[in-house]
Each structure stands twice: as structure tokens, then as C-alpha cells.
Backbone as numpy.savetxt, mean C-alpha at the origin, in Angstrom:
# Nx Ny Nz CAx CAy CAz Cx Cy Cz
-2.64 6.33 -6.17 -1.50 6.00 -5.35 -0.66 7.24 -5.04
-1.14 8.40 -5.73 -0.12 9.55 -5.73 -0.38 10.60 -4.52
-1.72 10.17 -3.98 -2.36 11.22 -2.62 -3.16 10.16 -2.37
-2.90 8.76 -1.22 -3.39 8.14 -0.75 -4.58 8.44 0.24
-5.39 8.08 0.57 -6.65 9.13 1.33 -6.98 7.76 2.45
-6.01 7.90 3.69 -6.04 7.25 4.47 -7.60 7.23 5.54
-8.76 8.30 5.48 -9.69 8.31 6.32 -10.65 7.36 5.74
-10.52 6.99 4.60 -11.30 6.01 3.69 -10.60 4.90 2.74
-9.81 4.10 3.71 -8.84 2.90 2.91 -9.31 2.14 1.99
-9.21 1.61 0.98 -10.03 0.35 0.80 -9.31 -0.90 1.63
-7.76 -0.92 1.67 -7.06 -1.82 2.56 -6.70 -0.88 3.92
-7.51 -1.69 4.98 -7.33 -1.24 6.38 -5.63 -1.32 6.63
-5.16 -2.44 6.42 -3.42 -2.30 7.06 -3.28 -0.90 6.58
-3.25 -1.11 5.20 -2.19 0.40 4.66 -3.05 1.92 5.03
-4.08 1.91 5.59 -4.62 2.77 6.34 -4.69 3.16 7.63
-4.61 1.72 7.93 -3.73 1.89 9.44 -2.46 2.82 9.53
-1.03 2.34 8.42 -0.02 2.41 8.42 0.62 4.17 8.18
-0.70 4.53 7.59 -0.40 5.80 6.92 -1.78 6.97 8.32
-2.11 6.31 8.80 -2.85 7.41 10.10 -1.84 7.61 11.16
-0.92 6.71 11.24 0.08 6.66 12.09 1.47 7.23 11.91
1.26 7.98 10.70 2.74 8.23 9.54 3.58 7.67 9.74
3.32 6.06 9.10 4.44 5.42 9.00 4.33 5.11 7.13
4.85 6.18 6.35 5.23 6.14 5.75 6.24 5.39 4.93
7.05 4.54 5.49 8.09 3.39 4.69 7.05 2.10 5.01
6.48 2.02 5.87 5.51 0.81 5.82 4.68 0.59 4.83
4.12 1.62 4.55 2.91 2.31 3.77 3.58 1.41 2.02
4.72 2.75 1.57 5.31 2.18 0.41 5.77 0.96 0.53
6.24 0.53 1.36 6.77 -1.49 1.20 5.63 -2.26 1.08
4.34 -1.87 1.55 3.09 -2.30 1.65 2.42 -2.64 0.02
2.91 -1.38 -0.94 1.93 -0.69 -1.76 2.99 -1.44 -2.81
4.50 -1.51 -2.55 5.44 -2.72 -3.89 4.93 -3.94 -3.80
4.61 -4.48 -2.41 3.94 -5.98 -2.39 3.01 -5.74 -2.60
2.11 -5.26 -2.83 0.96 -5.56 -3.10 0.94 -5.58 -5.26
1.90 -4.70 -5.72 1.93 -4.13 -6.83 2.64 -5.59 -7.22
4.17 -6.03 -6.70 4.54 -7.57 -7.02 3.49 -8.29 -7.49
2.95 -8.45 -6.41 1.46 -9.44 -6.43 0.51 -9.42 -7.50
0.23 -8.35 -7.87 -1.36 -8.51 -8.49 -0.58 -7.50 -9.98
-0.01 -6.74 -9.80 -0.24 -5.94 -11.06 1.53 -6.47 -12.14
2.44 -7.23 -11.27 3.26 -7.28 -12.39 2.96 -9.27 -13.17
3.71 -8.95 -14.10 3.70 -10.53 -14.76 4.57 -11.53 -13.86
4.10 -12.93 -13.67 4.98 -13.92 -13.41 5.73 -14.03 -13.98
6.88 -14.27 -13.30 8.08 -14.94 -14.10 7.79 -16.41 -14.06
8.81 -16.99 -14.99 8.74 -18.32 -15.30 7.58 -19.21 -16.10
């Protein structure tokens, strides 16, 4: 996550997002995705 390598994405959006340097897309992309899958549920 620290030198993202946009010519070979595994997720096309955030490869999209980052050929285009859109950079704040990119990171809002990369917290939802991190929300999602890598932290614990609450409740």
C-alpha cells in the first residue's frame, strides 16, 4: 500500500483512480476497502 503500482492493479477502480492522479480518490478508496475487509465488526 506504500508504492501502489497502478500499471498492474489487482482492483481496476483504484487503478483507474491513481493513472489519472487522483490521489484523494485513490486513499478514500483504499479506507473503504480497509473498513470492509481488514477491521473488526462492531457490535
Amino acid at each position: 500500500m506504500a508504492h501502489p503500482e497502478p500499471d498492474s492493479p489487482l482492483n481496476c477502480d483504484s487503478g483507474n483512480l491513481l493513472r489519472s492522479g487522483d490521489m484523494r480518490g485513490f486513499q478514500s478508496m483504499a479506507r473503504m476497502y480497509t473498513r470492509l475487509a481488514a477491521m473488526p465488526k462492531k457490535g
